[in-house]
C-alpha positions as CSV (number, residue, x, y, z in Angstrom):
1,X,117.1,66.7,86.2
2,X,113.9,65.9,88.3
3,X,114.6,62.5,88.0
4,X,117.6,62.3,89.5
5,X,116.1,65.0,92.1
6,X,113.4,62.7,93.0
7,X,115.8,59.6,93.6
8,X,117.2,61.7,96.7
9,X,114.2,63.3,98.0
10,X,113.6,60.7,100.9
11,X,117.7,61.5,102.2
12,X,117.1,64.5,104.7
13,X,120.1,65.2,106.3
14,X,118.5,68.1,108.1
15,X,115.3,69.7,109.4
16,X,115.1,72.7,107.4
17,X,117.3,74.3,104.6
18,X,117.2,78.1,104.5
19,X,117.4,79.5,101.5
20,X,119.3,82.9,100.8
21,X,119.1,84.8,97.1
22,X,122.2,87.6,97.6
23,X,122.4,90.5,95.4
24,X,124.3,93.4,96.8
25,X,123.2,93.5,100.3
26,X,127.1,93.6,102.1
27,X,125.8,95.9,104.6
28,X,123.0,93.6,105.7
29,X,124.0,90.0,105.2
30,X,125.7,90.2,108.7
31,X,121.9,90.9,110.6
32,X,120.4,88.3,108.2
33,X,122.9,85.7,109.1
34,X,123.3,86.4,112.5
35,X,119.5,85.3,112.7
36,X,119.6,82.3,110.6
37,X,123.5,81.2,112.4
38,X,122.0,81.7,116.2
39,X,118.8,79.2,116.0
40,X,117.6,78.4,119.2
41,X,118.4,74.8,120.3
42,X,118.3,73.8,116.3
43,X,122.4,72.7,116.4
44,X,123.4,70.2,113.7
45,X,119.4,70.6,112.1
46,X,119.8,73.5,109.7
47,X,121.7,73.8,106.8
48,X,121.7,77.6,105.0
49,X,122.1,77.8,101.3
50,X,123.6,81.4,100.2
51,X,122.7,81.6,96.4
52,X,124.9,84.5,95.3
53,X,123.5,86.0,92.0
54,X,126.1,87.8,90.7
55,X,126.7,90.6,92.8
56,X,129.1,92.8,92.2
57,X,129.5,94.4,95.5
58,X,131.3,92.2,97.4
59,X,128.7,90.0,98.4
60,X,129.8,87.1,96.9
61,X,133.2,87.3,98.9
62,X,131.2,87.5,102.2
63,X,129.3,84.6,101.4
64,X,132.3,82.5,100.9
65,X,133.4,83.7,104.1
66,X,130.9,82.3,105.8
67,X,130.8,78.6,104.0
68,X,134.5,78.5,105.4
69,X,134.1,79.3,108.6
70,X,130.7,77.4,109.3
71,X,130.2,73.9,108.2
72,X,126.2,74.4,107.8
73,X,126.3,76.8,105.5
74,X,126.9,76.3,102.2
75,X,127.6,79.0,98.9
76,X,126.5,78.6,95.4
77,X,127.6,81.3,92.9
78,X,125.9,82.0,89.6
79,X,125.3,84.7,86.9
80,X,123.2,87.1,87.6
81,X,119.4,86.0,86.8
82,X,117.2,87.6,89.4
83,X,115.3,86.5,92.9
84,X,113.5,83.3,91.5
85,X,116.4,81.7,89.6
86,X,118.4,81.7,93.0
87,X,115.8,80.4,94.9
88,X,114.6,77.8,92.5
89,X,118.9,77.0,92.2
90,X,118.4,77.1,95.9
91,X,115.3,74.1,96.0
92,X,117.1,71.9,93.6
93,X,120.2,71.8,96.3
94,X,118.5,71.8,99.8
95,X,118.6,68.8,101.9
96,X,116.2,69.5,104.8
97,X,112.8,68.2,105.4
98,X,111.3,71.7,105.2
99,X,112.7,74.5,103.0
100,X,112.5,78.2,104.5
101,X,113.2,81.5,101.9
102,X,114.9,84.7,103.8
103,X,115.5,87.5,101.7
104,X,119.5,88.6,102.5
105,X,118.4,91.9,103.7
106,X,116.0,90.7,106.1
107,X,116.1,88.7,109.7
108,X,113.6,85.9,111.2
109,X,113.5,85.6,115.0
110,X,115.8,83.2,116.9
111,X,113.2,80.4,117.6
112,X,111.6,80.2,114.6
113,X,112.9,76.7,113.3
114,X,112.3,75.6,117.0
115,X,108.6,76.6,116.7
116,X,107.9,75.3,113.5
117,X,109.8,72.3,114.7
118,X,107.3,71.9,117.1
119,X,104.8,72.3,115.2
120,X,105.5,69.5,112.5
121,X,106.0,67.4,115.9
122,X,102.4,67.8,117.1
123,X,100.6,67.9,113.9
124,X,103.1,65.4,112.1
125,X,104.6,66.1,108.1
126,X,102.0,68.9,106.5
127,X,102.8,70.5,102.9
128,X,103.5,73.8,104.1
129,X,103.2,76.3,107.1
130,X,102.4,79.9,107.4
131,X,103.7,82.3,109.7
132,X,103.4,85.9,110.7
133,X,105.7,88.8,110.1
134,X,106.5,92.6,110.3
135,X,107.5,95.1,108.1
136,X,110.2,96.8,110.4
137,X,112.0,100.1,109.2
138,X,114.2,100.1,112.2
139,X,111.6,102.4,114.1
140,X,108.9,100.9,114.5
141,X,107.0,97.6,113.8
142,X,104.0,96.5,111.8
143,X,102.4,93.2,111.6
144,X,102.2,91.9,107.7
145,X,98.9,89.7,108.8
146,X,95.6,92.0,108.9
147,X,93.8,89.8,111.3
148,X,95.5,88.2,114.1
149,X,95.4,84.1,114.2
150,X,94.7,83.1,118.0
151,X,95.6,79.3,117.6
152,X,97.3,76.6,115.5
153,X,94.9,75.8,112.5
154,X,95.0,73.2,110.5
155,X,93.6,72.7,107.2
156,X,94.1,71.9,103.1
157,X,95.4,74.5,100.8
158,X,92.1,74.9,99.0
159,X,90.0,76.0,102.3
160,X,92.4,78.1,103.4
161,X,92.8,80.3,100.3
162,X,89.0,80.7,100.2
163,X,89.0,81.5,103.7
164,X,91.5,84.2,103.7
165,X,90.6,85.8,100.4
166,X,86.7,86.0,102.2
167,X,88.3,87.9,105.2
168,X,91.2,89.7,102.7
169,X,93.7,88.3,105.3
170,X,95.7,86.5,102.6
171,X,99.4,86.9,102.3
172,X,101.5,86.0,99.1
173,X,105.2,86.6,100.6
174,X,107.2,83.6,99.8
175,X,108.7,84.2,103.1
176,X,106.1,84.0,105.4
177,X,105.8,80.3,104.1
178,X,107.8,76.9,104.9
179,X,107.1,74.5,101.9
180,X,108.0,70.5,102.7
181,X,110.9,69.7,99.9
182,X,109.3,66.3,98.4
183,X,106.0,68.2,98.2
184,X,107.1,71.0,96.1
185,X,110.1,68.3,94.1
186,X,106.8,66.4,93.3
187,X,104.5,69.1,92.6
188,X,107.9,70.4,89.9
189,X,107.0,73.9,91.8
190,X,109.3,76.4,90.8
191,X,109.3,80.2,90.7
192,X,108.8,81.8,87.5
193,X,112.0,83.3,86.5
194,X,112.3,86.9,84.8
195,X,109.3,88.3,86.2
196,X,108.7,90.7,89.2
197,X,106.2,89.8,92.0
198,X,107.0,85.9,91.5
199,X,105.4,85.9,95.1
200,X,102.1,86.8,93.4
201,X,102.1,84.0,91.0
202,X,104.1,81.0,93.1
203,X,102.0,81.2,96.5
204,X,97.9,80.4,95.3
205,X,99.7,78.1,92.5
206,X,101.7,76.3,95.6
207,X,98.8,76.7,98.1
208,X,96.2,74.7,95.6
209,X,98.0,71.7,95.5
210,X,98.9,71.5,99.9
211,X,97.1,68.9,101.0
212,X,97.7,70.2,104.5
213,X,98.9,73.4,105.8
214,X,99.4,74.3,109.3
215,X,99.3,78.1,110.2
216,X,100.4,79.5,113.0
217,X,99.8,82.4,115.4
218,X,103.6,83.7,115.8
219,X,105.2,86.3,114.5
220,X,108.6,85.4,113.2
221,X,109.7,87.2,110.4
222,X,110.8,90.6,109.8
223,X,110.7,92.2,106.6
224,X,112.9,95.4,107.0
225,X,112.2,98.7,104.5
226,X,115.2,100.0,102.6
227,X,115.3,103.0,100.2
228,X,117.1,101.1,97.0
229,X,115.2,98.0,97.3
230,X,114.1,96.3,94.0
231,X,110.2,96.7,95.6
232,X,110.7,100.6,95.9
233,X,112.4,101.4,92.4
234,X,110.0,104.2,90.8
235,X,110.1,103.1,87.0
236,X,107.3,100.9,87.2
237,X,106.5,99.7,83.2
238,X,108.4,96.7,84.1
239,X,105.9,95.9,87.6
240,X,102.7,96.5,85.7
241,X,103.5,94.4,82.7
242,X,104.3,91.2,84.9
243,X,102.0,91.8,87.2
244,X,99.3,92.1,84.8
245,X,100.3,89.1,83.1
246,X,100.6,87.3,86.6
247,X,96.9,88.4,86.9
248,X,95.8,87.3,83.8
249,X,97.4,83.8,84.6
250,X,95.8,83.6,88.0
251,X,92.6,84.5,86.3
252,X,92.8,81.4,83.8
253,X,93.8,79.0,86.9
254,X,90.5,80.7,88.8
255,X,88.3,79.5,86.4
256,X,89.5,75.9,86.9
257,X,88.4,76.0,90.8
258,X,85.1,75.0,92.3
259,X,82.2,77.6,91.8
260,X,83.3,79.5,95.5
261,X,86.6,79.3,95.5
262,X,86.6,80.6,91.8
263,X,84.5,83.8,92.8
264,X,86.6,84.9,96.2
265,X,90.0,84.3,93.8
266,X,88.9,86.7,91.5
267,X,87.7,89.2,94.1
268,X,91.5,88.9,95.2
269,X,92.8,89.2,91.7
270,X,90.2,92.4,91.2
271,X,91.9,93.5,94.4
272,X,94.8,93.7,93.1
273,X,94.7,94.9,90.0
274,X,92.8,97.7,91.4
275,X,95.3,98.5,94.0
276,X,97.8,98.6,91.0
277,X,95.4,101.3,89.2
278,X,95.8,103.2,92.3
279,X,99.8,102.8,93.5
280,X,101.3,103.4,89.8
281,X,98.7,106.4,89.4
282,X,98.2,104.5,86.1
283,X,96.0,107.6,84.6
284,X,99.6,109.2,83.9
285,X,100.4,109.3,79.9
286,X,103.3,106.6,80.5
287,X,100.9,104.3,81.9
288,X,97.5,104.9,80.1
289,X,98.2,102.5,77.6
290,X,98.7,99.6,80.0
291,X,95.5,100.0,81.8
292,X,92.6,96.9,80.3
293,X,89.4,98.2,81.6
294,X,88.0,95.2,80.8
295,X,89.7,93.4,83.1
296,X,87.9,94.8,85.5
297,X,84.7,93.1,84.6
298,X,82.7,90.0,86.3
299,X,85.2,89.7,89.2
300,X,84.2,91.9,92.0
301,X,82.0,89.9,95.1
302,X,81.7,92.5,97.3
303,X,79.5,95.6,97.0
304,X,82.5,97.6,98.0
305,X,84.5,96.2,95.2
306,X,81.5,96.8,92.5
307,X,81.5,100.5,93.5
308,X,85.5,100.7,93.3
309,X,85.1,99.2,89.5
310,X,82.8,101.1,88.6
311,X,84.5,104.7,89.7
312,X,87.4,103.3,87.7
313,X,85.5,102.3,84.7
314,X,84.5,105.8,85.3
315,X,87.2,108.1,85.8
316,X,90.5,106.4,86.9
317,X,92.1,109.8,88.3
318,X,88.7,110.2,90.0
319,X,88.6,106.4,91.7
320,X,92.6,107.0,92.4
321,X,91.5,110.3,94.0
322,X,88.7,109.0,96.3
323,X,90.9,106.1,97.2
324,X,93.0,108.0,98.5
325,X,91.2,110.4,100.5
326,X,89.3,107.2,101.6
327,X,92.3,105.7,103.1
328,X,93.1,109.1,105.1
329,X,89.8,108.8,106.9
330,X,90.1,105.5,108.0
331,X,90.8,104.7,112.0
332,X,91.5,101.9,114.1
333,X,92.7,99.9,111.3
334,X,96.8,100.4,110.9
335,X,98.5,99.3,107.2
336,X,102.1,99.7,106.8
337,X,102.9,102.7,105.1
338,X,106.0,101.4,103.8
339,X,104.9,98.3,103.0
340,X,101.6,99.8,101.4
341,X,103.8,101.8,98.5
342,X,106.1,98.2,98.1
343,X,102.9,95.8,97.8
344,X,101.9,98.0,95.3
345,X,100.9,94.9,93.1
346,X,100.6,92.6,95.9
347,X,97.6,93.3,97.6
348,X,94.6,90.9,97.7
């Protein structure tokens, strides 16, 4: 299969290919593709996969709908495997230069292929570029980036993980992210299917091997809160174990990295599994037993982060206590509520 992918990777009929996993969103397909159909200026340059996974709702139907009735978009239907299976089904059929994932339920703004455009036209073909975004709940809107990004930067993959993990600026959403096809077709990047938070695992795994990556001030996607979301199911056995195990992994690939970048990753991944601790409440009987204290150990490169481990290593009702009433006293500094509770696993 990758050998006849790689034969065709140099034929780019277009710019960029969106990609599109649908699973039961009906009601919200019609914002997302109004976005993605109503580029600015981009006519003839973007080509919009729908990847229907099954969906029983109708979905499906509305996806063919719009295959027929606009020549750049194009539907694939398959059984029902989950978010990375359609997007990696998604990479293996693209045609564009640059490949761009937008969740069905969500919207971009209608110049973002136009600014990245001219973007890769200044700074020529980089591996990936990194945008900003907003978690919007139809009220109001929060930007996903903690620190603002003043100008177009420049840089390799390597350099800019350690930078953002020192500043705890990183984001992991796939969608924040525009990968260049022949770099991820030669790098065999794929999501890891049948796990939750693939984001988590794909994005430092992807971001190691960029060469280049541009990343720009703008603001372009938005990522919009909805009650029966995947991200905001309560039962969260299944988030823990795959996260953990995304952890662990992350861990392992740490250890391979140069002495500095290997120490601010594992802060991140401390981060994180912290944060889990903390979001799951995981001193509750159902989740005792998943909790590895010794995880904790030798990761933490901040003072802050030592003191955090060792109220957990503690008392983990105490640390998830303090936490909390930390976070209440905090000012000037605004984190999405919303997206708070959903990155439960996320965070770095």
């Amino acid at each position: 299969m990758f050998d006849d992918i790689q034969n065709d990777i140099t034929i780019s009929k277009y710019r960029f290919s969106i990609i599109v996993p649908v699973y039961n969103v009906k009601d919200y397909l019609k914002r997302c593709m109004d976005s993605l159909l109503h580029q600015s200026n981009m006519d003839g340059r973007i080509e919009i996969l729908l990847i229907d996974d099954g969906s029983p709702d109708g979905s499906g139907e509305l996806c063919d709908y719009y295959a027929e009735h606009y020549s750049q978009v194009r539907t694939y239907h398959k059984e029902n495997r989950g978010l990375s299976s359609a997007r990696n089904l998604g990479i293996e059929k693209a045609d564009g230069d640059y490949i761009l994932f937008v969740d069905s339920d969500d919207y971009i703004e209608k110049d973002t292929c136009l600014t990245l455009d001219k973007a890769l036209e200044q700074y020529g073909k980089v591996d990936a570029l990194v945008y900003d975004g907003v978690e919007d709940d139809g009220v109001r809107q929060i930007h996903l980036r903690r620190l603002p990004v003043e100008k177009n930067q420049c840089t390799d993959g390597k350099t800019y993980l350690l930078e953002h993990y020192q500043i705890r600026n990183m984001n992991i959403e796939a969608w924040l992210y525009a990968y260049r096809r022949e770099f991820l077709l030669d790098n065999r990047l794929r999501f890891r299917e049948g796990i939750l938070h693939e984001d988590v695992e794909f994005t430092p795994r992807a971001l190691l091997k960029c060469r280049e990556l541009l990343e720009l001030p703008d603001c372009l996607y938005h990522y919009m809160i909805r009650e029966n979301s995947i991200s905001t199911q309560k039962n969260r056995t299944k988030n823990i174990c795959d996260l953990f195990q995304t952890l662990r992994e992350l861990d392992a690939l740490a250890e391979q990295q140069e002495k500095e970048l290997c120490r601010w990753m594992k802060n991140a991944i401390l981060d994180s599994y912290l944060n889990m601790v903390q979001d799951a409440r995981m001193y509750q009987p159902q989740y005792r037993m998943l909790l590895d204290k010794r995880f904790l150990r030798r990761k933490a490169a901040t003072g802050w982060n030592r003191f955090r481990v060792l109220l957990c290593m503690l008392n983990v009702k105490w640390y998830c206590m303090l936490n909390d009433c930390y976070k209440r006293g905090m000012t000037g500094l605004e984190v999405p509520k919303n997206r708070r509770n959903v990155r439960v696993f996320e965070e770095n």
